[in-house]
N, C-alpha and C positions, 0 to 999 in steps of 0.2 A: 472778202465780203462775208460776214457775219449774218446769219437767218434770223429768224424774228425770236426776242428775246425774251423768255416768261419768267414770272416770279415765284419761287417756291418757299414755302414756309418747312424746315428742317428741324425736327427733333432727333437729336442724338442721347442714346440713351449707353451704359455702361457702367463697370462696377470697377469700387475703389479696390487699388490691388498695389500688394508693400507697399504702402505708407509710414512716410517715416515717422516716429516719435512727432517732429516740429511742424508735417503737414498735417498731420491728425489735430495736433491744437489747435492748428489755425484756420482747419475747416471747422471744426467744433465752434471756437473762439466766434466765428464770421457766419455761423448755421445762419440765426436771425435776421442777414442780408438776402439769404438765398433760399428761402421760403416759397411758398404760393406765389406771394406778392411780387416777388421777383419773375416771373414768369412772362417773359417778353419776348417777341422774335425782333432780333436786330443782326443787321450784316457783322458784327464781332463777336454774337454769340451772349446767353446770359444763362448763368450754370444753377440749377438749383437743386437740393437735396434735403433729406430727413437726415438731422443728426443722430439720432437712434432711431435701429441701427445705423450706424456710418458703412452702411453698403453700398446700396447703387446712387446713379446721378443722372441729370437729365440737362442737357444743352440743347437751347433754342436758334435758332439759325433762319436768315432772311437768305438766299442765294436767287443772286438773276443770273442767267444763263442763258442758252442756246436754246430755243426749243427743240432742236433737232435733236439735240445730247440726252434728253429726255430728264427721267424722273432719278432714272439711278447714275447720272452725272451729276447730278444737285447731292447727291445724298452723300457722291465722293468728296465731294467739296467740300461740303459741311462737317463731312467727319475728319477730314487734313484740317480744317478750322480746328476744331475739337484737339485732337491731338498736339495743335501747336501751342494753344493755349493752355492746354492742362502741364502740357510737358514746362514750357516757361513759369507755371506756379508750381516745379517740382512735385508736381501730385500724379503719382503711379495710378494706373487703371488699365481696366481689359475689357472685350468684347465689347468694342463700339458697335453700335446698329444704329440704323436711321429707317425713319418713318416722314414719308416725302408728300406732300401735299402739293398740289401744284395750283395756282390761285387762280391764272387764264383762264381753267380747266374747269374749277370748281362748279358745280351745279348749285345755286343758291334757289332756296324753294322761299316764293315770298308768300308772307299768308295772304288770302282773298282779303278784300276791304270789307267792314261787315256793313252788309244791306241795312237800309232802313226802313 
């Protein structure tokens, strides 16, 4: 029996490390894709970066889960996403982190209606 399930918005963050020669071009090649505009949360993840420098990177991640598993199960999950996906585009990186938002959770502040 499974507890009640929340939705977390996942940002994984982390730096490109040995890159070879042919991922270096094809993240350069593909920067354009992976801009602001790309910046999505989806359950497979959408990866965006600065091509200069070709340092760090930032994947977005949807995870539902357990509420009970909390905020730092969502953020293991998302970063085994991350790594499965980077390692399958042969592209080297280090120090994943994730920054967990939890959406159930969130406190939305609505503005007042304005009087007339």
């Amino acid at each position: 029996m499974s507890g009640e399930q929340h939705t977390y918005r996942v940002i994984v963050r982390g730096t490109w490390d040995g890159l070879t020669d042919r991922a270096r071009e094809r993240l350069l090649a593909e920067a354009a894709e992976h801009g602001l505009t790309s910046m999505r949360f989806t359950e497979e993840g959408t990866l965006s970066y600065e091509p200069t420098p070709l340092k760090h990177f930032s994947m977005r991640f949807v995870v539902v889960s357990d509420a009970a598993d909390g905020e730092e199960m969502a953020g293991a999950i998302a970063e085994d996403r991350a790594e499965t996906v980077l390692r399958g585009l042969g592209y080297g990186f280090t120090g994943l982190k994730s920054t967990v938002t939890d959406l159930d959770t969130m406190k939305i502040n609505f503005k007042p209606a304005s009087r007339r």
